[in-house]
Structure formats: C-alpha cells, structure tokens
BATI-873740 format. One record per residue (C-alpha): x, y, z. Coordinates in steps of 0.5 Angstrom, whole numbers, padded with zeros to 4 digits, always signed. Example, Ala and Ser with C-alpha at 12.3 -4.5 7.8 and 13.67 -1.06 7.14 Angstrom:
2
+0025-0009+0016 +0027-0002+0014 
This chain:
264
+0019+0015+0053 +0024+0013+0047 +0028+0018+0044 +0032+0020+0037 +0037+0023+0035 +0037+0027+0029 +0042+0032+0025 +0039+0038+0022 +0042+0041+0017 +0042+0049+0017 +0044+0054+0013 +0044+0062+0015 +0048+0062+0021 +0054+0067+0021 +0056+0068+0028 +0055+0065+0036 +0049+0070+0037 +0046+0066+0032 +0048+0059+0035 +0045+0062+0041 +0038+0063+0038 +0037+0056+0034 +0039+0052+0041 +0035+0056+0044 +0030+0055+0039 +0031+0048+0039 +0031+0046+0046 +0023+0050+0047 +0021+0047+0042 +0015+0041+0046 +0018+0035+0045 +0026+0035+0044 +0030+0034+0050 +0038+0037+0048 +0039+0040+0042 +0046+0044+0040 +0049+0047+0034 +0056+0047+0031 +0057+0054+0026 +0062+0050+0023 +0059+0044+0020 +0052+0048+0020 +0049+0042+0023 +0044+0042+0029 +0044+0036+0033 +0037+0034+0037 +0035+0029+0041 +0027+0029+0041 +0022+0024+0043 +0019+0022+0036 +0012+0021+0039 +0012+0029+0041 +0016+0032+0036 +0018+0030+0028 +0023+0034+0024 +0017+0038+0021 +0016+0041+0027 +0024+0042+0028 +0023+0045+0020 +0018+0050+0022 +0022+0053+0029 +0028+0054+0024 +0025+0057+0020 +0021+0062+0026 +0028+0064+0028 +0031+0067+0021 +0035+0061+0018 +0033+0054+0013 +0034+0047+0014 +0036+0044+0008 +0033+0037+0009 +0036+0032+0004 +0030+0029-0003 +0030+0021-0004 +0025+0017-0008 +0024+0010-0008 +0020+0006-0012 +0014+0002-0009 +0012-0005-0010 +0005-0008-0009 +0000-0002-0008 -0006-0003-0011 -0010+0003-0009 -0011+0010-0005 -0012+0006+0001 -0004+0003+0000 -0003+0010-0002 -0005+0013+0005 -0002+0008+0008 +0005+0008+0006 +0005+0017+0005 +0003+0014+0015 +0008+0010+0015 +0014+0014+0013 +0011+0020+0016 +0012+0017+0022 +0019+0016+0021 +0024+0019+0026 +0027+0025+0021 +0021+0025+0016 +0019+0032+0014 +0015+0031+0009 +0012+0024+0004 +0009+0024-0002 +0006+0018-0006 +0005+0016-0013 +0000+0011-0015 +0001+0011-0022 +0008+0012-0022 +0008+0007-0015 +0014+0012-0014 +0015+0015-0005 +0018+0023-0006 +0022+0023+0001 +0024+0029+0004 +0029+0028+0011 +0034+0029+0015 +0037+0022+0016 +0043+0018+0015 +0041+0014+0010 +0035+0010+0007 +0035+0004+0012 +0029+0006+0016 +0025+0008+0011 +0026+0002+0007 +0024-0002+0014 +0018+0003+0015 +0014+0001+0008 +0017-0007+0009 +0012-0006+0016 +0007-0003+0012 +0006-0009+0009 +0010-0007+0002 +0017-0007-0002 +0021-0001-0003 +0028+0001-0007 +0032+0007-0008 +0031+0009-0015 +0038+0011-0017 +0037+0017-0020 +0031+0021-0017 +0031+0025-0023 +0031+0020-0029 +0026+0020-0033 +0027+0013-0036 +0022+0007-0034 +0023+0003-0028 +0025-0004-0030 +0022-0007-0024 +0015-0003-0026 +0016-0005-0033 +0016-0013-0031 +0010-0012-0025 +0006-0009-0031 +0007-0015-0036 +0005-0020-0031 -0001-0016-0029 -0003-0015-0036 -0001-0023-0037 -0006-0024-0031 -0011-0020-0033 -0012-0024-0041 -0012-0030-0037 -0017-0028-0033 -0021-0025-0039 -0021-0030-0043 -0023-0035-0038 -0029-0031-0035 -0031-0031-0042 -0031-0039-0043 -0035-0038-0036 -0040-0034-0038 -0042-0037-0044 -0043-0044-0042 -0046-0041-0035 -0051-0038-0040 -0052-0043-0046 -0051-0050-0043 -0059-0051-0042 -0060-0048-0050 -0053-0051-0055 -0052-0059-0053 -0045-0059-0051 -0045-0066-0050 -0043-0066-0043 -0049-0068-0037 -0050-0062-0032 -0046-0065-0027 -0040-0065-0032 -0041-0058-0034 -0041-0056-0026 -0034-0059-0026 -0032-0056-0032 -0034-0049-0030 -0031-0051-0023 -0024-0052-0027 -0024-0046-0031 -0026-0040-0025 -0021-0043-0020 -0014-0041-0024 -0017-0034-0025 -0019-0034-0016 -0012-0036-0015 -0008-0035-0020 -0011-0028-0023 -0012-0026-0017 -0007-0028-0013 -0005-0020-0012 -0011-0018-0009 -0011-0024-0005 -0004-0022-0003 -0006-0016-0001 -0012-0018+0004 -0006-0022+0007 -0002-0017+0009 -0007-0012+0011 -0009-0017+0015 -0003-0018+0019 -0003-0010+0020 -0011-0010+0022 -0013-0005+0017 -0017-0006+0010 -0017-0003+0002 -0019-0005-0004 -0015-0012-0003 -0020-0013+0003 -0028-0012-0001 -0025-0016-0007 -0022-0021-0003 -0029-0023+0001 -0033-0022-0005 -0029-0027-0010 -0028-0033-0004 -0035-0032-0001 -0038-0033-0009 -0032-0038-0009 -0033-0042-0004 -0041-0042-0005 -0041-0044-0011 -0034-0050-0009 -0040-0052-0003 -0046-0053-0008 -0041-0057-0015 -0039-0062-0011 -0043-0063-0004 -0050-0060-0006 -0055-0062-0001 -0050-0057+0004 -0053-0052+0000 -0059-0055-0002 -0064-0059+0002 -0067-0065-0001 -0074-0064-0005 -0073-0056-0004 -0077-0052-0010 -0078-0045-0009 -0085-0044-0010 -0087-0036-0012 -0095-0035-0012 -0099-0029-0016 -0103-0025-0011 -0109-0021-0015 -0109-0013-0016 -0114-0010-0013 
C-alpha cells in the first residue's frame, strides 16, 4: 500500500475540543491511517493511502465537522492539447495527484485551474509531463495579458496551416486539371510532383498531430491525434506505394470492368 502525506489548512478551530473532533474526524475517514492537528499553525497532518482517499474527500469531512480547508489555487499553462480528449486527460492526471481538490482545464485558454494542498507545484508539473504534455506556472494567476508561450504556439500553427492551405490547393488542382490543361509534364512527372508538394504538408503541417498520436501511444490511449494520424499515414502511404512501385497496388493488365444489367 503506498501512502502520502498531506498538510491541510484549516480555519475555525478555537479550542482543544475542536482539534479533538477534526482528528477524530480525519482518522474515521476510509483511507487515512494517522492524522493530527496543531491549533497553532491551524494545520492538520494526515497520512492516507491515495488510491482510497484524495484531498476532496478530506475537504468534505472537514467541512461535515464545522470547519474549512482553505486549499491554495495555482494555474499552469498547458502546451500540446489539441482537443477535448487531451482536456480530459490532463483534468485525470492532476486529479490523480496526492493533495489535488479539484482540476479544471481550459482548451481555448490551454490554461489548468488548480486547487491544492501541496508544498509546491513539482508533482503537477511531472503529473501533466506523464500525460504526454508540457506545463509551467503562470506567474500571475490573475493577469489578463496574454501568454508568450501561447502567442508563439499560435503563430506557428497559423504558419503550419497557410502552408499547408496553399499546398493543398496546388494538390488539388493539378489532381483535377492535369488530364484537361497541358502542363507539359507526362503523367508519371505529375505523380512526382504531387508526391512532392503533399509530403511537406504530412510531416511538416501535421507534425503536431503526428506528435500527438506518438505521445498518446506511449501512454495507450487515443484522441483527435490518433483518427487524423491513421487517416493521413494510410491515404499517404497508399498513394507513396502506387507513384513509385505501382503494380504493388495494381496487378499488371487489371481494368475494372462495370456491366449495366436491364431494368425490368
């Protein structure tokens, strides 16, 4: 059984009789093994087992005896969520962690609300890094201005995305004119050249969605990454197989053959 120690903040106490009680409390709560209050610091220490019992559960027995946990707020900025999946995940992991009582997630803001009784932001900074993202601690919960980090994420997705707008397009229209305007190119030349204008926008555009499938690989699990990661490598791979080695695709002398059958 792991075990972990936690520091809890309690206001309302006044006298032994109320140490006596939230002790009390504490040690019939399922879960904590050893729990003892100081009035003077107004602090309440508790050893638990966290797979039983987190700080929640410890908030709400504080709160049946009379008295309030005062946890403390933190926000970190999150990098490399991508959709609601990611959002759900991390919210799990910092849950999860030993002092958590509560972990509300952001996706527009990629921003993580966190209220705990911790000594310090480490575990929930290795908690989202085991996730499978990135996370710092904003310095001022309460700033308004934007993030730095947020604003250069944005530019090169924004970056990313014209890229790969504009080469898409090129790929669909010579996709859809080279059989009706002469480019001057045989057909093979123009398999090449389409070959060359998708692969920067597989690798290079989607590069974050690529990476994202990775890391929720390494942690078996599957989000918006995963479906646009298959769809894209598998169309890629297909199309890579039939430029350049064809028959692999293709038996020699195959023609699809359709036959009109009568109404009657």
């Amino acid at each position: 059984m792991s075990t972990a120690n936690l520091t809890l903040p309690i206001s309302g106490m006044t006298c032994a009789a109320c140490i006596s009680r939230v002790e009390k409390g504490l040690q019939q709560t399922p879960g904590v093994s050893d729990a003892s209050v100081s009035l003077a610091t107004e602090k309440a220490f508790v050893t638990l087992d966290p797979s039983v019992v987190g700080a929640e559960q410890l908030a709400e027995t504080i709160g049946s005896l009379g008295y309030d946990l005062h946890p403390e707020e933190i926000t970190l900025s999150v990098s490399g969520m991508t959709c609601a999946a990611c959002v759900s995940r991390v919210e799990k992991a910092l849950d999860a962690v030993p002092g958590v009582v509560e972990a509300n997630v952001n996706f527009v803001t990629h921003q993580a609300t966190v209220s705990h009784v911790i000594a310090g932001p480490i575990p929930l900074l290795d908690a989202v890094g085991d996730a499978g993202y990135s996370a710092t601690v904003t310095p001022d919960s309460d700033s308004t201005t934007d993030d730095p980090a947020q604003d250069t994420d944005f530019l090169t997705v924004k970056r990313r995305f014209i890229v790969a707008a504009v080469l898409s397009g090129l790929v669909m229209a010579i996709g859809m004119l080279h059989k009706s305007v002469e480019f001057g190119l045989e057909v093979t030349q123009i398999h090449y050249l389409l070959f060359a204008l998708t692969t920067p926008v597989q690798f290079w555009s989607g590069w974050r969605f690529l990476k994202g499938f990775w890391s929720a690989s390494l942690h078996s699990t599957a989000d918006m990454n995963s479906l646009i990661t298959v769809g894209t490598v598998a169309a890629y791979g297909y199309s890579t197989v039939a430029t350049f080695s064809p028959r692999l695709v293709t038996p020699p002398g195959h023609r699809p053959t359709f036959t009109l059958k009568p109404l009657r």
